[in-house]
N, CA, C and O atoms as a GROMACS GRO file, in nm:
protein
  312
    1UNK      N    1  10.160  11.784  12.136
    1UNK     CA    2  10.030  11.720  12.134
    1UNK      C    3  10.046  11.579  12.079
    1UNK      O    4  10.093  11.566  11.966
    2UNK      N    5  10.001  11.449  12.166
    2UNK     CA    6   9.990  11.333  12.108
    2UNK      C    7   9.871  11.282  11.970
    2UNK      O    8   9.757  11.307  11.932
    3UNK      N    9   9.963  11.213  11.941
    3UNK     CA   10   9.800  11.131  11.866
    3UNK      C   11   9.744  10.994  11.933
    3UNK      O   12   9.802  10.886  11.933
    4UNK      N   13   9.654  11.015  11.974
    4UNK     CA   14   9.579  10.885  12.052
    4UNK      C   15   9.478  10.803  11.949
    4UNK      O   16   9.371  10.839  11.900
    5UNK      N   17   9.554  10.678  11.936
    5UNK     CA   18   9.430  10.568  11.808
    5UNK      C   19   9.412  10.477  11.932
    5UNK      O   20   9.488  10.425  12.012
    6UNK      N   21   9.281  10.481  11.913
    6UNK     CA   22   9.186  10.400  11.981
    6UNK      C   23   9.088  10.264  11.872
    6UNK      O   24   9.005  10.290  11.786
    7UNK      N   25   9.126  10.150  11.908
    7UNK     CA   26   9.072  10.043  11.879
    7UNK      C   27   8.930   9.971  11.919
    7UNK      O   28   8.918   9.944  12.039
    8UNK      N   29   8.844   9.944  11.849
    8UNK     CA   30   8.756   9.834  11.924
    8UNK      C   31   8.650   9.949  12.012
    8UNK      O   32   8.588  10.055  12.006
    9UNK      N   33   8.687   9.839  12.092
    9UNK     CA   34   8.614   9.910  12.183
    9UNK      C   35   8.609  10.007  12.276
    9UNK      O   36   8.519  10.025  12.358
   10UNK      N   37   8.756  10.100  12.256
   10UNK     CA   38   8.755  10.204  12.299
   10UNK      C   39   8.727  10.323  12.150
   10UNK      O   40   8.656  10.420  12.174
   11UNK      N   41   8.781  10.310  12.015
   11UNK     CA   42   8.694  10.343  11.885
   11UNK      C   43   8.561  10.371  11.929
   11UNK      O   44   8.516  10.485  11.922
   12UNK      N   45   8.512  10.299  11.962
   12UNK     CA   46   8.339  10.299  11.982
   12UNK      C   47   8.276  10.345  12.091
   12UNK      O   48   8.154  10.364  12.086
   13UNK      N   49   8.361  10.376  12.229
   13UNK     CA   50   8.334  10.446  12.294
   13UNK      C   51   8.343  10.584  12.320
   13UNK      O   52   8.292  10.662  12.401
   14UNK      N   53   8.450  10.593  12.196
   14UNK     CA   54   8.475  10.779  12.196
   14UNK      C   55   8.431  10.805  12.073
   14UNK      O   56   8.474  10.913  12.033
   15UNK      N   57   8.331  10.724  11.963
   15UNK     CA   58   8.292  10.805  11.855
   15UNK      C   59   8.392  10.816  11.782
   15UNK      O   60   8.363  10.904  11.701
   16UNK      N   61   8.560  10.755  11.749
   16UNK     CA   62   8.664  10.784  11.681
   16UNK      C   63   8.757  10.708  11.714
   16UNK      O   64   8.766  10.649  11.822
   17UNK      N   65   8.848  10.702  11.604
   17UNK     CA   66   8.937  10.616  11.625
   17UNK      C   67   9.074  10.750  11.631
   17UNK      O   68   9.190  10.709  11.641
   18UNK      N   69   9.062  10.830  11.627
   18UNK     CA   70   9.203  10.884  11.626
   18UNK      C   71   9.171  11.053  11.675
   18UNK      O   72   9.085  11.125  11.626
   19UNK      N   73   9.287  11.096  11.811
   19UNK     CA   74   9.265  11.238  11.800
   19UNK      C   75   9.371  11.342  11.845
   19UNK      O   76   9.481  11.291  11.866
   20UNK      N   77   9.366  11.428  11.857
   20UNK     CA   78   9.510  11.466  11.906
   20UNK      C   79   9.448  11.557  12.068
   20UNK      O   80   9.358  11.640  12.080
   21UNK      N   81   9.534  11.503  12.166
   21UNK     CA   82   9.557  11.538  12.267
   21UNK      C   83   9.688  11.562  12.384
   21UNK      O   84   9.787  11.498  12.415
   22UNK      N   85   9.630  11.685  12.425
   22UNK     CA   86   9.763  11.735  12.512
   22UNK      C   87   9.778  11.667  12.604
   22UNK      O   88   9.682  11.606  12.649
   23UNK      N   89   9.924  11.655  12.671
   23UNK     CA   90   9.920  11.574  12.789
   23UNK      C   91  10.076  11.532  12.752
   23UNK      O   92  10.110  11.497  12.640
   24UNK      N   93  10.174  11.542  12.879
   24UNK     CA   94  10.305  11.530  12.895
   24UNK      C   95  10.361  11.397  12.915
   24UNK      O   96  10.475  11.362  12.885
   25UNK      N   97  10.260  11.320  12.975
   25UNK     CA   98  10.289  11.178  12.985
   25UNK      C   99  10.151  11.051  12.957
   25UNK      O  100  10.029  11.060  12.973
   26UNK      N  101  10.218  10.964  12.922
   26UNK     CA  102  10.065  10.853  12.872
   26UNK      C  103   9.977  10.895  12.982
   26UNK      O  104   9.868  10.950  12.970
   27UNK      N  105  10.017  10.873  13.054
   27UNK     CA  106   9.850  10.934  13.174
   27UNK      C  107   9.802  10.985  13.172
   27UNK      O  108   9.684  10.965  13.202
   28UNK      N  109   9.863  11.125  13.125
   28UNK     CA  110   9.791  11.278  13.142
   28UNK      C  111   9.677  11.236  13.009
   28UNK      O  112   9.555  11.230  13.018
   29UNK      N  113   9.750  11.215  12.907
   29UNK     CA  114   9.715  11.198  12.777
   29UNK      C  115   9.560  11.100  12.813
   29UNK      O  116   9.461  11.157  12.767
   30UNK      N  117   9.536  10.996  12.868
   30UNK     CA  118   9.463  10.888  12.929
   30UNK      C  119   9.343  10.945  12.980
   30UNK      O  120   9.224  10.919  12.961
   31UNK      N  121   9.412  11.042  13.061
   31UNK     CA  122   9.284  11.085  13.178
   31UNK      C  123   9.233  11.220  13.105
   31UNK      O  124   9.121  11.253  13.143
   32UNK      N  125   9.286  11.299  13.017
   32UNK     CA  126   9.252  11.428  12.926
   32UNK      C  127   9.088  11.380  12.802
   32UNK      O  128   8.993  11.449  12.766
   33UNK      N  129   9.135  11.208  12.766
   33UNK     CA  130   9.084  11.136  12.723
   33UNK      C  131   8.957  11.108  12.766
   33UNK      O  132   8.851  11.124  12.706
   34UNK      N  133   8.983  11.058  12.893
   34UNK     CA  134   8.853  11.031  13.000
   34UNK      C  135   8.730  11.143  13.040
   34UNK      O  136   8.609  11.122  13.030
   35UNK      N  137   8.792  11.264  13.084
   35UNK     CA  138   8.724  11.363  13.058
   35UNK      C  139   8.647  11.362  12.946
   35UNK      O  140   8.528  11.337  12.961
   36UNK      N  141   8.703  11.389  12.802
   36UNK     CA  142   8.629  11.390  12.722
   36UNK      C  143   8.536  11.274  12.694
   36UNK      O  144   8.420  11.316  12.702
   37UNK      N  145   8.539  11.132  12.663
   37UNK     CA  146   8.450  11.032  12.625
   37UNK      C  147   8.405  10.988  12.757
   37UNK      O  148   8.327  10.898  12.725
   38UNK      N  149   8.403  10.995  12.924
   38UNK     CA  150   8.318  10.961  12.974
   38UNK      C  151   8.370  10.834  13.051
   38UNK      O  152   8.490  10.813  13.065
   39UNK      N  153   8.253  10.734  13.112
   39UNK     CA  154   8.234  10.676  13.229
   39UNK      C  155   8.302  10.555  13.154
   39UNK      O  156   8.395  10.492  13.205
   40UNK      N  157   8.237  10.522  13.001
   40UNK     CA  158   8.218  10.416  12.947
   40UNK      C  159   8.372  10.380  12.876
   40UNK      O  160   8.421  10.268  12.868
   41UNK      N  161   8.413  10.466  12.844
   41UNK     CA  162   8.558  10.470  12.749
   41UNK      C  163   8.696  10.464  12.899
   41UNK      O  164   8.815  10.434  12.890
   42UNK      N  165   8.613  10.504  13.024
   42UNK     CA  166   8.730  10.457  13.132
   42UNK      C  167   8.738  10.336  13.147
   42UNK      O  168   8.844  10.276  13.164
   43UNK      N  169   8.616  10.279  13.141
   43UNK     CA  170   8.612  10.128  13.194
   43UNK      C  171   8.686  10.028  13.059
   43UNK      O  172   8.758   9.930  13.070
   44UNK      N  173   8.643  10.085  12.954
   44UNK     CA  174   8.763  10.046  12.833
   44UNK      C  175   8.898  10.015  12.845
   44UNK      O  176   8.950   9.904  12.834
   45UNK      N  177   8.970  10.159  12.876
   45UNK     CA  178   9.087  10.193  12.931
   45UNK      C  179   9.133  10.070  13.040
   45UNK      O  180   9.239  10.008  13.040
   46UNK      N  181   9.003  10.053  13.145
   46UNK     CA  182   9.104   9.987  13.238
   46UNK      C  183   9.112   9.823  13.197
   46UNK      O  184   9.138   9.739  13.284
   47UNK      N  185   9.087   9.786  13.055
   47UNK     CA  186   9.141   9.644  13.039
   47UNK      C  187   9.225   9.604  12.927
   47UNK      O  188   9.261   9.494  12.884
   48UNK      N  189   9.259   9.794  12.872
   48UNK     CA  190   9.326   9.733  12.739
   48UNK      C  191   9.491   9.779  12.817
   48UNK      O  192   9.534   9.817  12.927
   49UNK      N  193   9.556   9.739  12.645
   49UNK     CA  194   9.672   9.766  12.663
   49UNK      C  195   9.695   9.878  12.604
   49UNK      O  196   9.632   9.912  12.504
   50UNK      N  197   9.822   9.978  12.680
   50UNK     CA  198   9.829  10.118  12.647
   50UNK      C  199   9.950  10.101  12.567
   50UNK      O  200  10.024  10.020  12.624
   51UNK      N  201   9.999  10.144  12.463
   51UNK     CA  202  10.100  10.139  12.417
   51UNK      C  203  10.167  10.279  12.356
   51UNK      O  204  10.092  10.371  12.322
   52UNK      N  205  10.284  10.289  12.345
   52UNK     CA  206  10.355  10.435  12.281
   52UNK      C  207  10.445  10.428  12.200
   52UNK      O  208  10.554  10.388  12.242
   53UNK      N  209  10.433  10.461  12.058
   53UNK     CA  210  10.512  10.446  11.943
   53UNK      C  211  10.560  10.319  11.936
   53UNK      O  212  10.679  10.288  11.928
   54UNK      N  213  10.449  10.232  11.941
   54UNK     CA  214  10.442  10.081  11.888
   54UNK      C  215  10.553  10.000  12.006
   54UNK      O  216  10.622   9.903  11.978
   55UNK      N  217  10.548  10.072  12.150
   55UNK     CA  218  10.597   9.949  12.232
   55UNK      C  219  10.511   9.949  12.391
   55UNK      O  220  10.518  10.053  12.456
   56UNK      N  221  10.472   9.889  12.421
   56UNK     CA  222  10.398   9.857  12.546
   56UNK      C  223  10.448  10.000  12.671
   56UNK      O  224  10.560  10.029  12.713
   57UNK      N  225  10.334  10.054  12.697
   57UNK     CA  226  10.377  10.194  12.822
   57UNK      C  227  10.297  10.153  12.911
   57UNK      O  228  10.192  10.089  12.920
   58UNK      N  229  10.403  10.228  13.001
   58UNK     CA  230  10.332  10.254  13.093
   58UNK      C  231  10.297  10.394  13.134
   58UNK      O  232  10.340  10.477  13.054
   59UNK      N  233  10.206  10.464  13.274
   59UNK     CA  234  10.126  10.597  13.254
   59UNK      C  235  10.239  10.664  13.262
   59UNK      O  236  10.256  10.761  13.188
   60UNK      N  237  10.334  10.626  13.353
   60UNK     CA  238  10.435  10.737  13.378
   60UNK      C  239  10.571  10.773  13.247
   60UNK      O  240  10.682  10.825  13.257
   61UNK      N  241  10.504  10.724  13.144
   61UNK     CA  242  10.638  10.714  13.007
   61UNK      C  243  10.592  10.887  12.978
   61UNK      O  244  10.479  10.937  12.982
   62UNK      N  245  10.704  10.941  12.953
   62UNK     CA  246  10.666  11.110  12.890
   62UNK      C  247  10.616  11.086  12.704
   62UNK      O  248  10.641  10.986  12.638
   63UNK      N  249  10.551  11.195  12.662
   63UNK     CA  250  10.534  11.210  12.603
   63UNK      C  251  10.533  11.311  12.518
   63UNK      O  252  10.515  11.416  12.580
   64UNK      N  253  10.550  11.333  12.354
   64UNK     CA  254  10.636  11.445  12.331
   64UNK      C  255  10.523  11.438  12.211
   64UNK      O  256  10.435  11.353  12.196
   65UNK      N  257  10.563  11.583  12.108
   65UNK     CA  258  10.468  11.649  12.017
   65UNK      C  259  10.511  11.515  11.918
   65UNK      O  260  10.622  11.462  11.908
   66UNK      N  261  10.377  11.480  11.847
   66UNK     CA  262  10.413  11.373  11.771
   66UNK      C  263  10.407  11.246  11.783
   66UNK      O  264  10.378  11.170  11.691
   67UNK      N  265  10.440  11.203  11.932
   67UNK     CA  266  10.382  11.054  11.972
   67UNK      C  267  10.284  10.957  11.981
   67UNK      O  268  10.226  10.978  12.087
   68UNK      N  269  10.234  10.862  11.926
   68UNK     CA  270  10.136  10.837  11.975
   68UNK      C  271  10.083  10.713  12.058
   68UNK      O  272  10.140  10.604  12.068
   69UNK      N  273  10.007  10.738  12.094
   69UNK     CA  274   9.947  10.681  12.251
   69UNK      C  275   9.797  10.572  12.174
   69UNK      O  276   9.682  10.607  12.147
   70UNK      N  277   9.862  10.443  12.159
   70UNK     CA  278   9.754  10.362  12.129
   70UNK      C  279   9.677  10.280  12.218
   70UNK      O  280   9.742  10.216  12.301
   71UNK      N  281   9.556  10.268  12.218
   71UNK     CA  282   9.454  10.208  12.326
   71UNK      C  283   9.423  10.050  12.263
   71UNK      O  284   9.336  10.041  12.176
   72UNK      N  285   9.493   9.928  12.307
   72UNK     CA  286   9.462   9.821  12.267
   72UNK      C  287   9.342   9.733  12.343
   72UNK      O  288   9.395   9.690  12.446
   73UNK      N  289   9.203   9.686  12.339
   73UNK     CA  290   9.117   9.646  12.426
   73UNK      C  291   9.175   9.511  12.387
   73UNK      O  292   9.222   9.466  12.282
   74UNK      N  293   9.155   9.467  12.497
   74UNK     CA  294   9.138   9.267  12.436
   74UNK      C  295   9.032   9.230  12.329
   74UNK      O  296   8.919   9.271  12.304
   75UNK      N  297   9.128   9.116  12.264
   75UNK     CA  298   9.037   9.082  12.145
   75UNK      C  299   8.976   8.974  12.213
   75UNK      O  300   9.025   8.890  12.289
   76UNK      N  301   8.809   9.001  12.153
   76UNK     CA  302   8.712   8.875  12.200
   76UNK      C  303   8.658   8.807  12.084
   76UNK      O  304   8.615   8.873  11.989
   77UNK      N  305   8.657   8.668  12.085
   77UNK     CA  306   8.592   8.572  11.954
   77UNK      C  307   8.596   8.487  11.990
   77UNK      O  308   8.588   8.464  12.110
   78UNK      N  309   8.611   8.397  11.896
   78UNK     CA  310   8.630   8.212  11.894
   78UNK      C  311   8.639   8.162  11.760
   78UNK      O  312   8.652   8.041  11.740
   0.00000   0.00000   0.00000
């Protein structure tokens, strides 16, 4: 089971910043995600950066008990 931390504005679209979910590869893990938080936390997903044990993934990277799967949105300011 992964741990998925969610930032920003994906944090705020799932009500949490951190959870544990099953799923064999960042994708599975992604879309297990989606199911649960909805329409609003996909459209999140599709502009951040996905990352796995602190290095840039992609969906097809495996994933193992213990890993975790961070959701980076772009930062907005000035």
């Amino acid at each position: 089971m992964a741990r998925l931390r969610l930032f920003a504005q994906a944090r705020e679209s799932a009500g949490t910043g951190e959870v544990r979910i099953d799923g064999g590869t960042v994708g599975e893990v992604l879309d297990s995600a989606v199911e649960r938080y909805g329409s609003q936390f996909a459209a999140v997903i599709g502009i951040s950066a996905i990352w796995l044990n602190g290095e840039p993934a992609s969906r097809d990277l495996s994933v193992g008990d213990g890993d975790e799967v961070a959701v980076l949105p772009p930062v907005s300011g000035g």
